[in-house]
C-alpha positions, 0 to 999 in steps of 0.5 A: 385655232385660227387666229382673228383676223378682223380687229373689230371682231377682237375687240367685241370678243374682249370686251363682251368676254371681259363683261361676262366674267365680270358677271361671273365673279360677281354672281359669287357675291349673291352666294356669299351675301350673308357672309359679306353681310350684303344688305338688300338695297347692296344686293338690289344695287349688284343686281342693276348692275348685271342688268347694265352689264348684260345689256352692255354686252348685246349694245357692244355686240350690236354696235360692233356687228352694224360698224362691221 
């Protein structure tokens, strides 16, 4: 595998990876609500933040591509 060369696209590549897998550890929590007894404003509030998060991602890649 060729290693990136371009530091600008090494950082958008962290960055939205590290984002992605933060959205993927917390989906776990919707399978494990009743469990952590999350109550619906908790459940309401994780879901904003995957909203946040997701447009995070096409935000930093956007910015990342237009400074390129």
């Amino acid at each position: 595998m060729k290693p990136l060369t371009n530091s600008y696209e090494y950082f958008k590549t962290i960055i939205t990876e590290s984002m992605i897998i933060f959205n993927t550890i917390t989906f776990l929590i919707y399978a494990y609500r009743v469990e952590l007894s999350l109550t619906l404003e908790n459940s309401i509030s994780l879901g904003w933040i995957h909203i946040f998060t997701s447009t995070s991602i096409l935000a930093i890649s956007f910015i990342f591509d237009f400074i390129q």
